[in-house]
C-alpha positions in Angstrom: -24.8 -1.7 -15.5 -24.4 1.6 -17.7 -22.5 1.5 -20.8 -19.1 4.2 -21.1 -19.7 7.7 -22.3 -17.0 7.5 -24.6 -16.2 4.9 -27.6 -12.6 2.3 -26.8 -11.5 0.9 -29.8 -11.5 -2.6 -30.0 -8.9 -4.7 -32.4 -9.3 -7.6 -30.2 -5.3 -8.2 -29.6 -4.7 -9.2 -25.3 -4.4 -5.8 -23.5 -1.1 -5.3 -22.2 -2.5 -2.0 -20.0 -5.7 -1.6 -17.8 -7.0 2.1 -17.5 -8.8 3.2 -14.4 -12.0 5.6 -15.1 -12.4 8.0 -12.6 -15.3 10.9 -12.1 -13.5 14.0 -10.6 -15.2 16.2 -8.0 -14.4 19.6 -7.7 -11.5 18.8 -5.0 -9.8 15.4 -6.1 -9.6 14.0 -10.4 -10.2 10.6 -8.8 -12.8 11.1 -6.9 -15.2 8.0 -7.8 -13.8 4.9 -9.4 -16.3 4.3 -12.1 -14.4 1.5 -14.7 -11.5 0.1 -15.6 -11.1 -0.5 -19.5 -8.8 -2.8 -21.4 -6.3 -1.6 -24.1 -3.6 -3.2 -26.3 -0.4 -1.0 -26.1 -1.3 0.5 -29.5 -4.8 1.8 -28.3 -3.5 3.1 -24.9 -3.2 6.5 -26.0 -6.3 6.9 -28.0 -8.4 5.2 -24.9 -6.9 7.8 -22.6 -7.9 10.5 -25.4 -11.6 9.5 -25.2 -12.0 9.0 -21.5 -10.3 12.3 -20.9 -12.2 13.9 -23.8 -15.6 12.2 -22.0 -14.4 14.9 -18.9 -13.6 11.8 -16.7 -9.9 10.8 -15.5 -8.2 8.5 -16.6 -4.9 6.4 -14.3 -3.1 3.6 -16.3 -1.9 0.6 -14.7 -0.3 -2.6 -16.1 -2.2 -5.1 -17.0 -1.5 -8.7 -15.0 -1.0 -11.5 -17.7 -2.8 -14.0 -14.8 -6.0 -12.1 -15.9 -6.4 -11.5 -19.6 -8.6 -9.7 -21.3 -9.0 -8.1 -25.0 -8.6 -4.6 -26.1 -11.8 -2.7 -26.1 -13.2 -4.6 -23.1 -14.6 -2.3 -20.0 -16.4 -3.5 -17.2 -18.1 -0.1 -15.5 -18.5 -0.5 -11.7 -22.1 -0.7 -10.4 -21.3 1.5 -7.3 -19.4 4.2 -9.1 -21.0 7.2 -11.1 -21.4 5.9 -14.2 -23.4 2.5 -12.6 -26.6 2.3 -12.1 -26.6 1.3 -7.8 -25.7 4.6 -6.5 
């Protein structure tokens, strides 16, 4: 598994938000489904910052309390561009 292009800050608090990565093609800004990252409400802004400053897209969803996870974590999909399985 790659490791992001960009850096997510990381204060360790539960995420209340989940941010979907996307790489754009040339017709569509999600056009691969590369990660989904982890951010506490504070950090949601400046993790869309860096992931739109890395040229990728990024799509905010809420973040289901049933699966918790900290702020700063990512997991990068293996099948997407920035994975290594393509």
């Amino acid at each position: 598994m790659s490791t992001l292009p960009f850096t997510l800050p990381e204060c360790g608090q539960p995420a209340t938000v989940r941010i979907e990565v996307y790489s754009p093609t040339d017709v569509n800004l999600h056009g691969s489904l590369d990660a989904s990252v982890y951010a506490c409400e504070q950090h949601a802004m400046e993790t869309v910052v860096a992931i739109w400053s890395a040229n990728l897209t990024a799509h905010r969803v809420n973040q289901s309390p049933a699966s918790p996870r900290p702020c700063g974590y990512s997991y990068v999909f293996p099948t997407g561009k920035l994975g290594g399985d393509q």
